[in-house]
N, C-alpha and C positions, 0 to 999 in steps of 0.2 A: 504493500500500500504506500509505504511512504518514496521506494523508488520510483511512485507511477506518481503521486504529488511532485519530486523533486524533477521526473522528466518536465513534465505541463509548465514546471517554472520555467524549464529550464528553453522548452518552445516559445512560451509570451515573452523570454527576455529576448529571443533572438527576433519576433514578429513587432516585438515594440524598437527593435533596431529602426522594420523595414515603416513601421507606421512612423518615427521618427523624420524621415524622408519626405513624408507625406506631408506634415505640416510645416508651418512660419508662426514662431514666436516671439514673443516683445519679454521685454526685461527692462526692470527700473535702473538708472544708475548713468554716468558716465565715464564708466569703464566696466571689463570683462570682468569679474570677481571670478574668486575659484570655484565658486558654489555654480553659479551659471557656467563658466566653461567644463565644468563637471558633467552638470546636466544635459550638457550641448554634446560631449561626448558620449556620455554612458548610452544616449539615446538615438545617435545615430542622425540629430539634428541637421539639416545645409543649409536652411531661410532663415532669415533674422528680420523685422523692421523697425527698423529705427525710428524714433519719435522727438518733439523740440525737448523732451527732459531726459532726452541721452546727447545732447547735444552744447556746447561752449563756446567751441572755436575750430578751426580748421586744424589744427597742432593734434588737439583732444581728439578730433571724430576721428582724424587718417590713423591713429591709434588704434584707437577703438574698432574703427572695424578693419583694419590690421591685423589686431589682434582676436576678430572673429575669421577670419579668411586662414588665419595658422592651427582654429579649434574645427572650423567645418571643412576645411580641404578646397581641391582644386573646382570642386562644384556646388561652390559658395554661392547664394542669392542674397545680395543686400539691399532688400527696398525703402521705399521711401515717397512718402506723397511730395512733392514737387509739382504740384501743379501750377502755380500761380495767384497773382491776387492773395487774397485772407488766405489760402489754403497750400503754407510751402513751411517746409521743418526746419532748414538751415534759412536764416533770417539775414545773415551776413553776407551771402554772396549776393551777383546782382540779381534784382528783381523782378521777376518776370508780371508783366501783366496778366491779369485774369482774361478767363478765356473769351467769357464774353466782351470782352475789350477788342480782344483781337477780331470777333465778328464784328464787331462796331466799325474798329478797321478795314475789314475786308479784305485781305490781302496775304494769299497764299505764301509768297515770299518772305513778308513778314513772321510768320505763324511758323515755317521751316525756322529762319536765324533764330526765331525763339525757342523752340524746342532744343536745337541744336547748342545755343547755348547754357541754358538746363542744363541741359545733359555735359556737358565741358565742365561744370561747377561740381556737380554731385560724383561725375565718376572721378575729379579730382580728389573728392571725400570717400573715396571708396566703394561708393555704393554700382550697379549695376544694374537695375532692375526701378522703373518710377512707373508709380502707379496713378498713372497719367495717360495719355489727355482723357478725360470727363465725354462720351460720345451723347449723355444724357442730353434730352429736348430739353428744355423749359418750357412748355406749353400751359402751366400753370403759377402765376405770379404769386402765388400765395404758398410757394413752397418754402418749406421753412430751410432746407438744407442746398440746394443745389444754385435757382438762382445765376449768380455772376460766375458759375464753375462753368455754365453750360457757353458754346457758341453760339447759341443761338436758336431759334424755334422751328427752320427748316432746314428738312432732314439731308438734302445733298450738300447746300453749301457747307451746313456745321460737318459733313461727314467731309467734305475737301478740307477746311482749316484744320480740321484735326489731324487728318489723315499727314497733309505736311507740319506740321508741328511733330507729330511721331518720325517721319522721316528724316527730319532734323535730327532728334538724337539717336535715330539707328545709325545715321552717318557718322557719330561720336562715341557710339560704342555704346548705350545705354538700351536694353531692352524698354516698352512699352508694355502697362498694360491696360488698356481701354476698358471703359466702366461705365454703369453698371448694367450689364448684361441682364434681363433686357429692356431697362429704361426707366430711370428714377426721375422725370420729370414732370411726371404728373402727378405729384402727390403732395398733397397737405398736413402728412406725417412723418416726422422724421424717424427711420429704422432705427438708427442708436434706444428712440425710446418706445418706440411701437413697431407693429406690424398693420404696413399700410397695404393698402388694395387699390388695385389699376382694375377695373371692371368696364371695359371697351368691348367692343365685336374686333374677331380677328382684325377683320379688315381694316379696322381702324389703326390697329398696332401694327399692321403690314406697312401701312403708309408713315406713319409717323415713328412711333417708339425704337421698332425694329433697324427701319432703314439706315439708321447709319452704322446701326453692330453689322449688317446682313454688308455695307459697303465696305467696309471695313476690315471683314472677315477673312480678307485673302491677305493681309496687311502685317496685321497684329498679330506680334507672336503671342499675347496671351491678355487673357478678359477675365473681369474680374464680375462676380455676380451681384443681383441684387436680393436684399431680405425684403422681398414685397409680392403678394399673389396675385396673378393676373388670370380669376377665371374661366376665363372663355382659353385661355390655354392650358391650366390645370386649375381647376376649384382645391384640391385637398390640397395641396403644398407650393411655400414659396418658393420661387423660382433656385435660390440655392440649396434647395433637396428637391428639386422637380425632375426625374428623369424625361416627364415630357419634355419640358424647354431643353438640359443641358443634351441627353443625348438624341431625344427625338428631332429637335430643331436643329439645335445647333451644330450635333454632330453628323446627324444622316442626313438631314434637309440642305443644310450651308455647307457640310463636309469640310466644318472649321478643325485645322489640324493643330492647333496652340494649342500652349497651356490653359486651363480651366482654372482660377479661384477663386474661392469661397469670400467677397466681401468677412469684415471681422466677424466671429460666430462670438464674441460677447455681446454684441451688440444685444439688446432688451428685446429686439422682435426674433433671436433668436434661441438665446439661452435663455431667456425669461419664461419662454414656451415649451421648447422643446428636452433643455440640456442639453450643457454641451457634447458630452460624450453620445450619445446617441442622435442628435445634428451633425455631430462630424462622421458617424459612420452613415448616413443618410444622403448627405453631402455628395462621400464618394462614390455611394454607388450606384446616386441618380446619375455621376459622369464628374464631377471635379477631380483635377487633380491635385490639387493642393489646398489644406483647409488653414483661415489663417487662425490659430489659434491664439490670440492678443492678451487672452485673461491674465490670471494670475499660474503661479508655480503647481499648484493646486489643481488647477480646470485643466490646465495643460496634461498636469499626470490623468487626468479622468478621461481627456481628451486619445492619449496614446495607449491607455489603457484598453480604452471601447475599439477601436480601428484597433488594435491587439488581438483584441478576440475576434472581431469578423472575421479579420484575415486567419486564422487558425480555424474558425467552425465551418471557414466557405463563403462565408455571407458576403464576402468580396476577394474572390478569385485570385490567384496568383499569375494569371494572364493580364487581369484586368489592373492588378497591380503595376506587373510588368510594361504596359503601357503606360502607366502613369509615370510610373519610374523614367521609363521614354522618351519622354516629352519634355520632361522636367531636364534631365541631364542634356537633350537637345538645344534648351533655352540657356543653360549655363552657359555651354561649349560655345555656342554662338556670341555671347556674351558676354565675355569670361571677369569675371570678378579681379581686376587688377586695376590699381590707381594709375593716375598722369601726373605729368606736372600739371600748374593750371598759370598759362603766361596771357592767356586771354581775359584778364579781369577785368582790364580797363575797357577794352574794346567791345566786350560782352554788356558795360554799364550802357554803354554809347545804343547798341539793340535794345534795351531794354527800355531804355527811355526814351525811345522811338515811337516805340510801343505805345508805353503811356501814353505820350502828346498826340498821336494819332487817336485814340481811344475815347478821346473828349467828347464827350456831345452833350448838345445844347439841348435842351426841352421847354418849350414857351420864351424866345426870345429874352434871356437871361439877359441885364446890363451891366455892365460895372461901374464899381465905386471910381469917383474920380479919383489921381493920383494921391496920398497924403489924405485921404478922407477920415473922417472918422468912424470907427464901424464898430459894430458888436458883435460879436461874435458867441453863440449860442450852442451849446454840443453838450453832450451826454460825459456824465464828472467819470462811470465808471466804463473799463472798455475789457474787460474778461472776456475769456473765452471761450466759445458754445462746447470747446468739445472735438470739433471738428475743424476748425479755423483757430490762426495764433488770433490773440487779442490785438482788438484794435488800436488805431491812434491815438496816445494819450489827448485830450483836451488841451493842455498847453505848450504840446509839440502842434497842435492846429494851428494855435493863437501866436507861436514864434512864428510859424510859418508865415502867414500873414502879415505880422510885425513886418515882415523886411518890405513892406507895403504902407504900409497903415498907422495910423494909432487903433490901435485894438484895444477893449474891455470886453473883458474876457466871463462869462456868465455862463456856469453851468445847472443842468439838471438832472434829477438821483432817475426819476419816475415821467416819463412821459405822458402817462393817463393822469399824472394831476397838474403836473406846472403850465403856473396862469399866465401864456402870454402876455394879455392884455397889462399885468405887472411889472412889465418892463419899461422903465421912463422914458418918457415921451418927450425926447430933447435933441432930434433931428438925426441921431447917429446913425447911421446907415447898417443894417441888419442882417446878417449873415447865421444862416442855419447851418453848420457841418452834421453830417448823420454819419454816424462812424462803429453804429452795429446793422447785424444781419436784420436784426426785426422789424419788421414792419410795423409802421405806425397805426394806434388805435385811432377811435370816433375821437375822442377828445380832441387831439394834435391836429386831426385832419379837419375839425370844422374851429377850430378856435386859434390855429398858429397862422401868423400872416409875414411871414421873413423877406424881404426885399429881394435878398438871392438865396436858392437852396444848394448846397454842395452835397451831393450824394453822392457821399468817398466809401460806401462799400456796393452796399445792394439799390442796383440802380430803380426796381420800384418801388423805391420809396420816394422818387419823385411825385410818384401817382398822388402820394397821397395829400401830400402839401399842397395849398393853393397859391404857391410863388412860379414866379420862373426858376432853370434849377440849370446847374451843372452837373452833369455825369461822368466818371473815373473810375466805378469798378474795381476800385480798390483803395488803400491808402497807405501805401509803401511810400517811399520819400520820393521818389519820382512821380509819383502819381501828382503828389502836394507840390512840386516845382511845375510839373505843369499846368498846375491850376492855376500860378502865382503867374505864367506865361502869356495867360489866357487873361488874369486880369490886368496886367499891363500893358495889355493891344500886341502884344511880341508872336501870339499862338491865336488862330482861331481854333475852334472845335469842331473837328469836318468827320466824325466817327457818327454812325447811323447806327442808333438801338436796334439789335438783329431780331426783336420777340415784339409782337403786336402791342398796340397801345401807344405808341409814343408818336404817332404819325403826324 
């Protein structure tokens, strides 16, 4: 008895090797401790992602994950969102526009130098693998997470600017993996804290949601899924454990030959629901091949434990395995996990701010303060982060900015549903709105704020809501804030065209 106990361990320790393969882990810290490169060995680990709190400087990260590339070997995957705008982990390199910028821009060549430069920055940091560009619509303004990630609302151009922005940095050596497979733009709930539903007729998602993964498809070496149920293609499961969508559609309909992963399975609409151990073995065997397992030390063991036992009872094949294995090591070799120098910093700032200044656009005939005016400047005191996005621009990195313009008085507020406009003294100064989070403005704000100009430095429908004229930038990195400062000087007009219905 107990030699048949110590065989069965002695099989889960060698199938928690091959499940080890199978996932992508996060780890707190800025550096490799012995307890995680332990873990990372004992278990046969190659994915790591990196997030802004494993992150310092360029010295710290080429280390670090240096120092992960000599614990997981020569078929290392080191990701990392990089995408642009609100949503980029290394904060120091130069700054890419958001993507919906670049549709604002419209301009393929554009959208390639930028990706291509991304990608020059991060594999200087080591990483390999950016899970980037966002293929999502935005066909809904009321989404709480996607928003200024997206190109835009129609499916071929956003699937051309992406498509060159990914080719940018294949040319630099960084893999792509395009998200979310298949289409987080229509939803009013964010996956981190729910499980939202896309409830359209095929045909609808044929035209729209679909079509830029389906364009895309022959492209991208790997897509990333989404935690959201789109009925009329499977009613019982989200699309990352849907064997309809990953292998009926995606695999036998588009004959997409990349990698397959699993969006984060911590997220609330997954583990909240299902467990993670039993979502990652769901995962793989509706067709992912890689689950990213983000939680803790804990979830992780539950996570390589369950994919342990499938693969030892059958429940996921050692064929099926072996192509995932496949793919996986396909996308490394192609890819290979080794740093650059990076001599392009300056030249990379020069693209990036291109970017911005092209990205500008105007909504209702915006004016400017004369030169030397006096203005007030009005922004949100706190600028945390959703989660999903670094935190925004401080309040009085807005108000220097400006400064090098103006006399500014600088007035901020905690709560948007209660602060009383109409409270603000009525002594000629010219009024400046900065909006510098994702959320969209309530009833209050929308029928009671009157700002002379609105600067909408993240999410550009929050134009919508204010009854000013308004500028738009889709982000608020410091480029973004110099070309606003360009725009009010008469030095820059703003020739960028909102790419999502409503602003015409």
């Amino acid at each position: 008895m107990n030699q048949l106990v110590t065989q069965t361990q002695n099989d889960l320790s060698e199938f928690r090797q091959i499940a080890g393969q199978l996932i992508m882990i996060r780890f707190p810290g800025t550096v490799l401790d012995a307890a995680t490169a332990d873990f990372i060995k004992a278990n046969g680990i190659r994915a790591v992602c990196l997030f802004r709190g494993n992150m310092t400087d360029s010295e710290q990260l080429g280390k670090l994950t240096a120092d992960l590339r000599a614990v997981m070997g020569p078929e290392s995957l080191i990701g990392i969102d990089q995408e642009g705008g609100a949503v980029v982990r290394s904060t120091w390199v130069p700054a890419p526009p958001a993507a919906m910028g670049l549709g604002a821009a419209d301009d393929t060549d554009l959208s390639y130098r930028t990706g291509a430069a991304v990608a020059r920055a991060v594999k200087a940091l080591g990483f390999n693998w950016n899970f980037a560009p966002v293929l999502d619509l935005n066909n809904n303004p009321h989404n709480p997470v996607i928003a200024e990630r997206s190109f835009g609302a129609e499916p071929q151009r956003a699937a051309e600017l992406a498509m060159a922005w990914m080719a940018g940095s294949h040319a630099e050596g960084v893999a792509c993996c395009v998200k979310h497979f298949p289409g987080h733009g229509d939803t009013n709930v964010d996956s981190h804290r729910d499980l939202p539903t896309v409830n359209k007729p095929v045909e609808e998602l044929d035209r729209l949601e679909l079509a830029p993964f389906r364009i895309a498809s022959g492209a991208a070496p790997a897509m990333m899924t989404a935690h959201i149920v789109y009925p009329t293609l499977d009613p019982d499961n989200p699309a990352t454990m849907s064997r309809r969508i990953l292998t009926g559609l995606l695999r036998d309909e588009w004959q997409y030959k990349g990698v397959v992963i699993t969006d984060g399975m911590d997220m609330h609409a997954i583990a909240g629901r299902y467990g993670v151990g039993n979502a990652a073995v769901r995962a793989l065997t509706a067709g992912a091949d890689m689950v990213m397992a983000l939680g803790t030390t804990e979830t992780q063991n539950e996570t390589l434990d369950s994919i342990a036992a499938a693969i030892a009872s059958g429940e996921l094949t050692m064929a099926e395995v072996q192509q995932r294995l496949d793919r996986l090591a396909s996308l490394a070799l192609a890819y290979p996990c080794k740093p650059r120098s990076y001599k392009e910093d300056a030249a990379d700032r020069v693209v990036m701010a291109e970017g911005w200044r092209r990205s500008l656009t105007a909504y209702g005939a915006p004016a400017r303060p004369a030169a030397g005016a006096q203005v007030r400047l009005v922004v949100r005191q706190d600028v945390v982060s959703d989660g999903v996005s670094e935190a925004g621009v401080p309040a009085e990195a807005v108000a220097a900015s400006l400064r090098r313009l103006y006399d500014v008085e600088l007035t901020t507020f905690a709560d948007a549903d209660t602060f009383d406009w109409s409270a603000l003294p009525q002594d000629g100064r010219f009024t400046i709105l900065a909006s510098t989070s994702r959320l969209r403005y309530g009833e209050h704000a929308r029928t009671t704020w009157k700002p002379d100009l609105h600067l909408a430095l993240w999410n550009p429908y929050q134009a919508l809501d204010i009854d000013s004229p308004s500028l738009m930038t889709y982000g608020f990195a410091q480029p973004a804030l110099d070309a606003v400062n360009g725009w009010l000087s008469g030095e820059l007009e703003a020739t960028g065209n909102a790419p999502v219905p409503g602003f015409a």
